[in-house]
N, C-alpha and C positions, 0 to 999 in steps of 0.2 A: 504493500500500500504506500509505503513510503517514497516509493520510487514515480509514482502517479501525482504526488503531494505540491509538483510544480505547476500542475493543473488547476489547482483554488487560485493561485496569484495571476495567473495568466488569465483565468477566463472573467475573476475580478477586474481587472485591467482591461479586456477588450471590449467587456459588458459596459463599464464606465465610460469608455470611449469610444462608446456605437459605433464600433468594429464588430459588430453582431457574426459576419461569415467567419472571425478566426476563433468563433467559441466549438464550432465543429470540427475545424484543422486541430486546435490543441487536446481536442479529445481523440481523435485518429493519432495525434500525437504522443497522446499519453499511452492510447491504446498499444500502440507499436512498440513504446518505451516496459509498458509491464509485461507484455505476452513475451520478450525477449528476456525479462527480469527472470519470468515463471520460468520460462524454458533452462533459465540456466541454474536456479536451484532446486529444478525438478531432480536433477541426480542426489542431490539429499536427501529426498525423501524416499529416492528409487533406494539408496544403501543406509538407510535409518539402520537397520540391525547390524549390520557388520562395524557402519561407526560406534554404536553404542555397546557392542561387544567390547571393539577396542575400546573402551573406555571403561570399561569394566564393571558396564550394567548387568545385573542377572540375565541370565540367558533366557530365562522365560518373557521378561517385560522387556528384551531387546527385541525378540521375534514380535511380540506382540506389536509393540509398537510399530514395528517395520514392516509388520501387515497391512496395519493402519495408514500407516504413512503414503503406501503404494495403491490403496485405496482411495485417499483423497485426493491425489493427482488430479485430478478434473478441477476442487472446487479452484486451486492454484489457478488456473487458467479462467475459473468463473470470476473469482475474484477483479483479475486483472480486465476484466470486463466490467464488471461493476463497476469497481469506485470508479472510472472517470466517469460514465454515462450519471453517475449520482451528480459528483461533481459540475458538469456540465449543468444538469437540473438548477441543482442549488445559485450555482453564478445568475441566474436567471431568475430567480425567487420561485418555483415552478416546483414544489414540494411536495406540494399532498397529494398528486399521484402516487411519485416516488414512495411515499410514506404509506397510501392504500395498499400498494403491491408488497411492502415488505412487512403489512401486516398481515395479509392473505398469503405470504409467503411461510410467517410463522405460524401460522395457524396450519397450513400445507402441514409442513416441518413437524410439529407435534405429532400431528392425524399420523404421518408418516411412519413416523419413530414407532411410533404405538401399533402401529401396523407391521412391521420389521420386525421389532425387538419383542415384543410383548406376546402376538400371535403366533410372527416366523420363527422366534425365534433367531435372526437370524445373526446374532451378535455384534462383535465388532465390526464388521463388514458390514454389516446392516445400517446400522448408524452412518460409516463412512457414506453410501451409497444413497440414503436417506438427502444426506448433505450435498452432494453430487445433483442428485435431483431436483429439489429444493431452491440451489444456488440458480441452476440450469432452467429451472421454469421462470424465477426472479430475474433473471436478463433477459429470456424471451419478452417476458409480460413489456421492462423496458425498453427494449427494442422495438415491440410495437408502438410503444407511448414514442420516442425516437422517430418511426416513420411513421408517424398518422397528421403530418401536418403542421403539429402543432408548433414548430421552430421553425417559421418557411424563412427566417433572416439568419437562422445560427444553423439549421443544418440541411446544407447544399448537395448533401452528398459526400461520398467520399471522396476523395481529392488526393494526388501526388501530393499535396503542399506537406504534408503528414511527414515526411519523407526528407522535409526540408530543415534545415539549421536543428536537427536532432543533440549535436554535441551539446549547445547552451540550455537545451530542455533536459538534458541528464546532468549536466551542471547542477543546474537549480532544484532537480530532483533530489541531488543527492546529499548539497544542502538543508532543504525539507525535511529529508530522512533522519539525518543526525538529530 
């Protein structure tokens, strides 16, 4: 999330300065910025057990966890979808959708759990999977709210521009992040 964090100061900035088309570049921006973040500590989570062996976790809560871990692999990538679409929202003051959908999301989320864990059984993987799902319906829903019109000045579509001056957006990202 941290690495998407350059995205409030920017879309603050272009929204203040009825630059309305660079509140969609900097979220294709940001977008670009976390799904490369994800991709590259996706291998953490891919060898949870092995680092956490060497480090001389119980071998049972190494496995487990490293179950776990290779199981959330998705929400990683949901995530990196989320926050900026949220962000972009919020720059906008344009929230209680966003707020509708992440409470029908948690409410998903429970039903869910309780359907997996409680009836399937289906434990740790359940849960992960749950989340997965969950995360994954919660960016659809936004994505529709995204393209239903309702930003005909902030989102033009996707755009190369995304593409463009990415070093000073990981700059500022990474500042944010600290």
């Amino acid at each position: 999330l941290g690495m998407g964090s350059a995205l409030e100061t920017l879309c603050g900035q272009a929204f203040g300065a009825g630059q309305f088309d660079m509140l969609g570049v900097y979220m294709q921006r940001s977008w670009v910025i976390t799904l490369v973040t994800a991709l590259m500590i996706s291998p953490l989570y891919i060898f949870t057990s092995p680092l956490l062996k060497a480090l001389h976790q119980s071998h049972d809560i190494a496995e487990m966890a490293g179950k776990y871990s290779i199981w959330v692999i998705p929400q990683l990538f949901a995530y990196a979808f989320n926050f900026p679409m949220q962000k972009f929202c919020q720059s906008q003051s344009r929230v209680i959708v966003i707020t509708v959908i992440a409470g029908a999301g948690l409410g998903l989320h429970a039903l869910l759990n309780w359907i997996f864990l409680s009836k399937l059984h289906y434990g740790l993987v359940g849960a992960a999977v749950v989340g997965n799902i969950t995360w994954w319906i919660i960016n659809a829903a936004q994505i529709i709210y995204l393209l239903s019109g309702k930003f005909p000045d902030a989102w033009t579509g996707f755009s190369w521009k995304a593409f463009h001056s990415l070093g000073s957006f990981i700059k500022l990202s990474l500042a944010s992040a600290v």
